[in-house]
N, C-alpha and C positions, 0 to 999 in steps of 0.2 A: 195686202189682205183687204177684202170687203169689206166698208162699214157697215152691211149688213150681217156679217159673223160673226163679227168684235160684239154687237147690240146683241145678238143672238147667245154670248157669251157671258151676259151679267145679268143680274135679277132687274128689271126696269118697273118703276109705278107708272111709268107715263112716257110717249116718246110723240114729241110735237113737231113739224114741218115735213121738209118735202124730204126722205130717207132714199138716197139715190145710190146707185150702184158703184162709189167711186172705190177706189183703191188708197187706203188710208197709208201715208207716208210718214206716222209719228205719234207718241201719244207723251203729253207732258201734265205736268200738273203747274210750270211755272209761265205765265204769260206771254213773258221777255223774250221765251223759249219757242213758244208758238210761231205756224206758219200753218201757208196753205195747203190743203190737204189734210191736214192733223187732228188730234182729238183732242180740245184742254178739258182735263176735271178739275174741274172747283174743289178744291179743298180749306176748310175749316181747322188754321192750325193755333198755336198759343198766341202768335202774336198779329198774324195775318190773316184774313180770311181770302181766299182765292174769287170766290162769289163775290167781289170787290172788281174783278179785273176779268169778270168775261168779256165785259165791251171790250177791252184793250185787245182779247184776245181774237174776239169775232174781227176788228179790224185789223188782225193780222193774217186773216185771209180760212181760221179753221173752220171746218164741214163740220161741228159736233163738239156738243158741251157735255158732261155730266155735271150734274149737280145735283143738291139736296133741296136748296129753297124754290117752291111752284111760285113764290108772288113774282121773280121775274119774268116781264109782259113776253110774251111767246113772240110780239112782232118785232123784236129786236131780233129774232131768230130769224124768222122768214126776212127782215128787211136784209140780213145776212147772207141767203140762200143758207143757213146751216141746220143743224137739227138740235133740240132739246131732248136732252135725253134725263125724265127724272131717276133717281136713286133714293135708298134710305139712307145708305154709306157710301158714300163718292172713295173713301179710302180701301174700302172693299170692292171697287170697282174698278178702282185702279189697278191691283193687284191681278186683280180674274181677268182684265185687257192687256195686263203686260206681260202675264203668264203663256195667253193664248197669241198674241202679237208676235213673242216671239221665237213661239217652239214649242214649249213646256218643256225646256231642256233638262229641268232636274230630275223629269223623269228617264233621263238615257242617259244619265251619268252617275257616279256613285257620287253623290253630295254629303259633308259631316258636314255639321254643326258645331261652334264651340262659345259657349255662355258664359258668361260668369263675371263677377266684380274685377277681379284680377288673375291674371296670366293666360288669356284667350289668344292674346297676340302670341306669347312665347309657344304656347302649346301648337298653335299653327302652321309654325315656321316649324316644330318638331315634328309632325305629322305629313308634313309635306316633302322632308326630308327622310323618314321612311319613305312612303309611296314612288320616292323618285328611286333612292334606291333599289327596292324591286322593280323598279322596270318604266312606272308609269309616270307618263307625262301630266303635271299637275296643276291645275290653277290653284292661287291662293287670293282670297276676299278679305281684305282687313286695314286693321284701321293705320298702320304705316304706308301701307302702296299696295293695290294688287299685282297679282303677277300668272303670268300665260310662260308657265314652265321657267325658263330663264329670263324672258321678257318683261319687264316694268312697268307697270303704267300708273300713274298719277293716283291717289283716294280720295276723297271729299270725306266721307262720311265712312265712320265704321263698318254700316251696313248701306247700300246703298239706297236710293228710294225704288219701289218696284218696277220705273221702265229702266234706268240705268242699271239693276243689277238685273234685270232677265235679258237684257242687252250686252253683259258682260257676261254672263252664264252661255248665250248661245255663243259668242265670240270664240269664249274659251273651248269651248265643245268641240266647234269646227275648226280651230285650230287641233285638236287632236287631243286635248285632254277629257280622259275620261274618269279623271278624277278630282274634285275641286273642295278644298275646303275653306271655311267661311268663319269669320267671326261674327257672331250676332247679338248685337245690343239689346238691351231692355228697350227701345226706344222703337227700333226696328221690329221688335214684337208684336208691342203694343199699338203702334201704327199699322200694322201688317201690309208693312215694307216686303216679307218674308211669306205671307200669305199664301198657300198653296205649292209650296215647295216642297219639292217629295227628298225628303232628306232619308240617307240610309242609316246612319247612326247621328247621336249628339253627345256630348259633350258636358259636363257640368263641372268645372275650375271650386267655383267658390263662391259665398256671398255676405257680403258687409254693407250696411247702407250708403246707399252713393245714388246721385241725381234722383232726391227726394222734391228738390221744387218740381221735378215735372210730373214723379208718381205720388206725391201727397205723403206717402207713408212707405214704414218698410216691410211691411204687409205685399203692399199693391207692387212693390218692385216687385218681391220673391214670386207674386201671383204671373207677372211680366215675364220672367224668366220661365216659368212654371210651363208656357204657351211651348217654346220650344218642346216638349218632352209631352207633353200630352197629345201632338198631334201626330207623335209616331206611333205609327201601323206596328201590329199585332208581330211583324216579324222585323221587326227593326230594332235597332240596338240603341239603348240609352248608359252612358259610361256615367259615373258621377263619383265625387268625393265623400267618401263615408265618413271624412273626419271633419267636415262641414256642418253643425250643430243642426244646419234646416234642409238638408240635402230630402227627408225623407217628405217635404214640404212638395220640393223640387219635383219630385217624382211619382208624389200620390193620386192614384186613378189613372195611371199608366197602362197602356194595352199591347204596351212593346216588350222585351226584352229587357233587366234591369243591371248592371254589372258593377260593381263597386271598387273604388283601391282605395287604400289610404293604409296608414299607420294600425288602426282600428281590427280586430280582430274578426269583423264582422266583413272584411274587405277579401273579393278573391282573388285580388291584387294586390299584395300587403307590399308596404313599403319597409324595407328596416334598414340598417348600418348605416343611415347616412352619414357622409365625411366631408365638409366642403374647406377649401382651402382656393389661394390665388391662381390656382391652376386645373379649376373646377368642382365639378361635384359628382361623387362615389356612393351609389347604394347598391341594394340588393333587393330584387324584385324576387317574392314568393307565390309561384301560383299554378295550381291544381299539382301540390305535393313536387315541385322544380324549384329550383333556384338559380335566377339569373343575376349575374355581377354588371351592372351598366357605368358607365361613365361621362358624362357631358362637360365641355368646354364653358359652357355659363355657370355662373354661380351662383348658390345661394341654394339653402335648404326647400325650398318653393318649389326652385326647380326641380330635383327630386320628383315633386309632386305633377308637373306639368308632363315633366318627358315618361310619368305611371301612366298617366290619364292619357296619353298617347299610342305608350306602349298596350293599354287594353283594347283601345280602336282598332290598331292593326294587327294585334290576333287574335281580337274577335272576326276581324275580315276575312282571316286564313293567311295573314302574310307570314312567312320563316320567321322564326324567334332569333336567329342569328343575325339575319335582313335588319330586323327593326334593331337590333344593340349596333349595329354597324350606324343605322340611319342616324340615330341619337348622339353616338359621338361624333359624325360629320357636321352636327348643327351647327351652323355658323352662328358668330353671335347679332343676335336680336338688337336691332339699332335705339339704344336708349334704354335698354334694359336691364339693368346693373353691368354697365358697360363700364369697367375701368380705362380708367385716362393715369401711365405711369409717369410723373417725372421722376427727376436723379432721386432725390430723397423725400418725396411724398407724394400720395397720390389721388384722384379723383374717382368718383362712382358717380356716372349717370345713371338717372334714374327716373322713369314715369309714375313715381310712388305718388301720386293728388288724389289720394283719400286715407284715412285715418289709418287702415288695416294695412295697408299696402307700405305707408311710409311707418309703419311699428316693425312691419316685417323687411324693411330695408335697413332700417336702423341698427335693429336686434343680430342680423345677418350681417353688419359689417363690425359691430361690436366683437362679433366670433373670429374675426379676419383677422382685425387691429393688434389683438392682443396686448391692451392696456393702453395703446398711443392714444393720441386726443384725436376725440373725432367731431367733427367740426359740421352741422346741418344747415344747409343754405334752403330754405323754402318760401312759397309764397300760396296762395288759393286764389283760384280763377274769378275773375268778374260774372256779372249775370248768369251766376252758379249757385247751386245749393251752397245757403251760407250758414245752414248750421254746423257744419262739418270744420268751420275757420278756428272754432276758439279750441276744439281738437283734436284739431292738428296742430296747433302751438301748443299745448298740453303735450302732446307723445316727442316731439322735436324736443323740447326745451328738458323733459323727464330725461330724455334715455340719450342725448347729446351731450359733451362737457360745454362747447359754444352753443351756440345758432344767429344765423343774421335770417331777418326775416325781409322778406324783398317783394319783388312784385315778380306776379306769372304771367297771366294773360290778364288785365285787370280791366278790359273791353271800357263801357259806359262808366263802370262805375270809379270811384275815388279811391287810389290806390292807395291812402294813409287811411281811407275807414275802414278799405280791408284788414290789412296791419291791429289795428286796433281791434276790430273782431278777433283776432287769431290772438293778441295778446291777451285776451279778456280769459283764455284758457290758463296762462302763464303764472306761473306761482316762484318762479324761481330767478335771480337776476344773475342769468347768465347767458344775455343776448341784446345785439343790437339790431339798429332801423337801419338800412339800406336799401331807400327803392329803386333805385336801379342798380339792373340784375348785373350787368357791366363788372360794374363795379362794386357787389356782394361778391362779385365769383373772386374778381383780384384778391379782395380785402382777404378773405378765407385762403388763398392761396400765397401770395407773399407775406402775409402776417403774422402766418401759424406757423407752428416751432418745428424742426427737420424731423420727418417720421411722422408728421398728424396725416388725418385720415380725413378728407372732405367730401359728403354724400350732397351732391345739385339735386333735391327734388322736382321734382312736379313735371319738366316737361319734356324730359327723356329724346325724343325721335326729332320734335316740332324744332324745325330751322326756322322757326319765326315767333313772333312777342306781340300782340295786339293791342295799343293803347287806346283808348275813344276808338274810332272807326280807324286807324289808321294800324295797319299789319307793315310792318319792316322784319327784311331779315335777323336775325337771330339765333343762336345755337349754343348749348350749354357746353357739348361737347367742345367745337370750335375753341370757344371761351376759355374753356379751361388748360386744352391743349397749348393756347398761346404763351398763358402765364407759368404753367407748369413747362414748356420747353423754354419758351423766348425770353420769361424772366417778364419785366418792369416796362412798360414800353407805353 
């Protein structure tokens, strides 16, 4: 595609040097990334600014910068042969160049959307799992791996940045799916990672304050979340949780279509009789005067709530109501996701619960499992993370667990015994111990505890790796547990 379409394609204040007819072969916003022929956008982010690393990028051979700051010297351009392209928003430029670079595929595919603090991933994999059952071939976008139908491919990021996922959007397209769904993060909103995506319907799970260091407040998340849902078109479908206290937050000034489930009476999707046991979970979906019996192999009362919020997507789409109860019991289980690990006489729950709400409502759901045995909490909170959320979640662990060892998750830069201490500073009660390494919490909790206890691994559910300082080694809670819970003492 011309560099002159791409410039024709974004709002420009200024475009400086020689603007030549070449055929652009890439657009990055990372420098390292850069090559000849490509387009770098400087971007301004929390910890890097991109405007640092245009020269790296000019001598990496690209025809074209975007950026936001005019004081750099324009002859750094021409001494480049490339072009200066000014902006007010380099991250809105990126979006509108990777939109247009590489298709605008979300316009020729049915795209959902799926938001929320917790169960965006579970809800995904439910939804995808319909769609394929009726017929269609499906991409899925999300924060364990994407996938091209049965095909795998690696994730970096939840949502990805806007050339890598219009890059994976047209991929999936021309491989033959015509239907893709996505998870999308607060982060990916508010960056508009997601920018000009023509989504058919979205999604709204839930909302609890989480990654408040990078939104300030929890105002500004729900405002974040909010982006999804206000920028669907007048005939497009917005699904949401009615028994979410800020759902009406979520949705207000809406020009789409608004449809509700939950427990709530106000829901035209009511959920009721839920039953969950080690062999899944059983409710009953009420809606427009029917009653449907559904069943899913995951557990946990949540889920109920994930495979509702599914269930309205696809018949609001027009898919059979038999299709979608069929699609829901085939879901396979979610890697990390209250995933039980059996041994002979006691067992394991993984679990991606690393925020307050999530690990209450993991807890509270295996206290209904156990039926009185000891249940035993192994957690930790992430490094260079929102650390108000540390002292409660050693608060809700320590409340509603008989043990807990508190350990380490990803604890990046920071000092994994100040984390600990943060999280104790919640703790009112003396019935848990320090083990920073996860290693050896998982054993401890598992050969220790009495025949029949119940051991919930928070925090990092799917992630086969541990991050200390800058150093990532393998890692797996599942793995871990399964060793000691088969192989015994080793």
């Amino acid at each position: 595609m011309e560099l002159t379409r791409l410039i024709n394609s974004i709002l420009t204040i200024q475009v400086s040097g020689n603007v030549q007819r070449k055929d652009i072969l890439g657009i990055t916003l990372d420098s390292r990334k850069a090559s000849r022929n490509w387009i770098f956008v400087a971007i301004k982010g929390q910890k890097t600014d991109g405007h640092n690393y245009i020269a790296d990028a000019l001598n990496q051979g690209v025809c074209a910068v975007i950026c936001e700051e005019e004081n750099i010297p324009v002859e750094l351009f021409l001494h480049a042969n490339a072009v200066r392209i000014l902006v007010k928003d380099s991250r809105l430029a990126l979006a509108q160049l990777s939109n247009v670079y590489y298709g605008n595929f979300s316009e020729k595919i049915n795209l959902i959307g799926v938001t929320g603090t917790n169960g965006k991933t579970t809800t995904t994999y439910y939804l995808k799992s319909i769609l394929e059952k009726a017929g269609n071939k499906t991409g899925l976008i999300g924060t364990i791996a994407n996938f091209i139908g049965s095909e795998k491919i690696g994730a970096t990021f939840t949502t990805p940045e806007s050339p890598e996922l219009n890059k994976l959007l047209q991929k999936m397209a021309l491989a033959g799916c015509g239907h893709i769904v996505m998870e999308v993060s607060s982060h990916a909103l508010e960056s508009k990672r997601v920018f000009g995506q023509r989504f058919s319907s979205a999604l709204f799970t839930n909302i609890t304050p989480e990654h408040l260091d990078y939104h300030g407040d929890f105002e500004n998340y729900i405002q974040a979340k909010k982006i999804l849902f206000y920028n669907l078109e007048t005939n497009k479908i917005a699904v949401v949780n009615a028994d979410d206290p800020n759902h009406e937050k979520i949705i207000s000034g809406c020009k789409c279509k608004i449809v509700k489930f939950g427990q709530s009476d106000k829901s035209e999707y009511q959920i009721r009789e839920i039953t969950v046991n080690l062999d899944g979970t059983s409710f009953e979906i009420f809606h427009n005067q029917k009653s449907y019996s559904l069943h899913t192999d995951l557990i946990g009362r949540f889920n109920a709530y994930n495979a509702t919020g599914a269930f309205a997507v696809a018949l609001e789409s027009g898919i059979d109501p038999e299709i979608i109860i069929q699609g829901i019991r085939i879901t396979p289980q979610v890697p990390g996701r209250f995933e039980v690990v059996r041994g002979i006489n006691k067992y394991a729950v993984i679990d991606y619960s690393h925020t307050p709400d999530s690990l209450e409502k993991a807890i509270n759901n295996l206290r209904l499992l156990s039926q009185g045995k000891e249940l035993i909490t192994i957690v930790g909170c992430g490094g260079d993370r929102d650390k108000a959320k540390r002292p409660v979640m050693g608060k809700i662990a320590s409340e509603l667990s008989d043990k807990v060892i508190l350990t380490n998750d990803n604890p990046r830069s920071e000092d994994p015994f100040a984390i600990i201490d943060q999280m104790k500073e919640g703790i009112n009660r003396d019935n848990f111990i320090i083990e920073t390494n996860r290693r050896k919490a998982i054993k401890t909790a598992i050969m220790e505890s009495p025949d029949n206890s119940v051991i919930l691994i928070a925090g990092k559910g799917h992630e086969d790796y541990q991050i200390i300082g800058n150093v990532r080694n393998h890692f797996s809670d599942k793995e871990t547990a399964e060793e000691f819970l088969v192989g015994g003492d080793k």
